[in-house]
C-alpha positions in Angstrom: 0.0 0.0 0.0 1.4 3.7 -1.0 1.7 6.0 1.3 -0.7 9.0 0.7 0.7 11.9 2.1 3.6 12.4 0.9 3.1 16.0 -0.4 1.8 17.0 3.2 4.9 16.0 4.6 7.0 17.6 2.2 4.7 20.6 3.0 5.3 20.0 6.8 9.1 19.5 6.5 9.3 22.4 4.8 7.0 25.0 7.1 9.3 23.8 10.1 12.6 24.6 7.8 11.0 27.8 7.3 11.1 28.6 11.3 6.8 26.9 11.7 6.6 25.5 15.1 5.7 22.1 15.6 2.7 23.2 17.7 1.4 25.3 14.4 2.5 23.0 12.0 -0.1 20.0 14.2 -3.3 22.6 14.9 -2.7 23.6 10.7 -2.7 20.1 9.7 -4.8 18.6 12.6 -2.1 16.1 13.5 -0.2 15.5 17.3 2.8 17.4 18.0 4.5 13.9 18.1 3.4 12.9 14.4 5.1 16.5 13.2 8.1 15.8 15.1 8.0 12.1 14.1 7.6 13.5 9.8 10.4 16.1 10.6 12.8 13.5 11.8 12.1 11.3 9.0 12.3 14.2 6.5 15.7 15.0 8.5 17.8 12.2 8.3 16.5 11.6 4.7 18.6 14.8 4.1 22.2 14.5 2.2 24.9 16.9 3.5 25.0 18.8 0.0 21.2 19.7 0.9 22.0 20.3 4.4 24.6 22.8 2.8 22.1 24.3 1.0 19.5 25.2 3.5 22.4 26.1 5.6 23.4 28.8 2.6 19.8 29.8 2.2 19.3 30.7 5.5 22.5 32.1 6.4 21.3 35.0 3.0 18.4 35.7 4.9 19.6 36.1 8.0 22.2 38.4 6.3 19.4 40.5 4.4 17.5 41.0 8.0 20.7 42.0 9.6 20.7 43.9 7.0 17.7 46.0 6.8 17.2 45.9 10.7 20.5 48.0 10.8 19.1 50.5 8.0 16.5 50.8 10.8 18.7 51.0 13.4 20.5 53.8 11.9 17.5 55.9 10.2 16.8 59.0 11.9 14.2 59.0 14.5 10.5 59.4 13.6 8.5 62.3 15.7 6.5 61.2 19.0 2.8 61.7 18.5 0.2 61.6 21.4 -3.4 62.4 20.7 -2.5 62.8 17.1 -0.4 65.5 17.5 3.4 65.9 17.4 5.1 66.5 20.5 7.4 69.2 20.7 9.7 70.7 23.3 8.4 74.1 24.3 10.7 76.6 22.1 12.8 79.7 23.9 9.6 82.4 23.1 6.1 81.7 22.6 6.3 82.4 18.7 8.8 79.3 18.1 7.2 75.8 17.7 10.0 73.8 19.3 12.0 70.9 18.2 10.4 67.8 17.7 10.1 64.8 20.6 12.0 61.6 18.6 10.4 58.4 19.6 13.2 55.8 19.4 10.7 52.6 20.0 11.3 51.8 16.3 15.0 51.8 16.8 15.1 49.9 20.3 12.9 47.0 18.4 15.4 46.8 15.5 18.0 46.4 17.8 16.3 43.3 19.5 14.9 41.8 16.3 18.6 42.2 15.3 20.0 40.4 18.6 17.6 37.4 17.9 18.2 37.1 14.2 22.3 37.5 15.5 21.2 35.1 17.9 19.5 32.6 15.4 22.6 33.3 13.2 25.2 32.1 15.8 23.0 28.9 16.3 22.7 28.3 12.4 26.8 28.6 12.0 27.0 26.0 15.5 29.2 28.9 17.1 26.5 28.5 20.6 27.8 24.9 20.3 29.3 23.9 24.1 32.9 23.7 23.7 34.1 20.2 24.8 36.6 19.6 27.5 38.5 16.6 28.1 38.9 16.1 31.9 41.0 13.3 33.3 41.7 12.3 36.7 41.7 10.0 39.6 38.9 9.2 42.1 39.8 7.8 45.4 37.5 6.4 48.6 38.5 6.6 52.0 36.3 5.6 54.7 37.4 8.4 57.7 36.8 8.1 61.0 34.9 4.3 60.9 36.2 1.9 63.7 36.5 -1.4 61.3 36.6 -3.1 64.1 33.2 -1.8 65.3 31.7 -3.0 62.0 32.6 -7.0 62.6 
């Protein structure tokens, strides 16, 4: 008997490359978490290193085109605070001058987080949050202090 749905897998395997979470990816399809992990992991190790590679490459572009435009954020000149619709100002020297402009720098504190997580995601894609291993060596040794052996008999 054929297996029936292969091209929902392939669409599952590749929302959860795209960043879908398995929770999503089983309410969307109407499936467990545990069947989405379970098509995942098949869809996973089906996977060659030269596609691997691929994604990898894909991915990493992205990442560098949201760095990207997140720092073009990051460095584009403050919008005006508004409250109530109108532009705040700071009250000018004499009653006839408007006043500078309040910035609001919301937009720029935001593109500097989105731009810590997708740093963040980077890091993780390139295996540089990887734990570094240590090779420890040494001797362990029992005593038994202050027993009577004696006692024990």
């Amino acid at each position: 008997m054929a297996y029936k749905n292969i091209a929902r897998d392939r669409e599952i395997w590749a929302k959860r490359c795209a960043g879908m979470s398995t929770a999503d990816l089983a309410r969307e399809y109407r499936l467990s978490v545990r069947r989405v992990e379970e098509i995942c992991s098949k869809h996973r190790g089906a996977m060659t290193m030269q596609s691997r590679d691929d994604i990898r490459a894909e991915y990493q572009a992205q990442l560098d085109r949201a760095r990207q435009l997140l720092q073009e954020l990051i460095e584009a000149p403050l919008p005006p605070a508004f409250q109530g619709g109108e532009a705040l100002r700071v009250p000018g020297p004499d009653e006839d001058s408007p006043g500078e402009l309040v910035r609001d720098a919301g937009t720029r504190l935001q593109a500097i987080k989105r731009l810590v997580e997708v740093q963040a995601r980077a890091a993780r894609l390139l295996g540089l949050d990887a734990p570094e291993k240590i090779e420890q060596s040494g001797i362990i040794r029992y005593e038994i202090a202050g027993v009577d052996m004696e006692k024990l008999r």
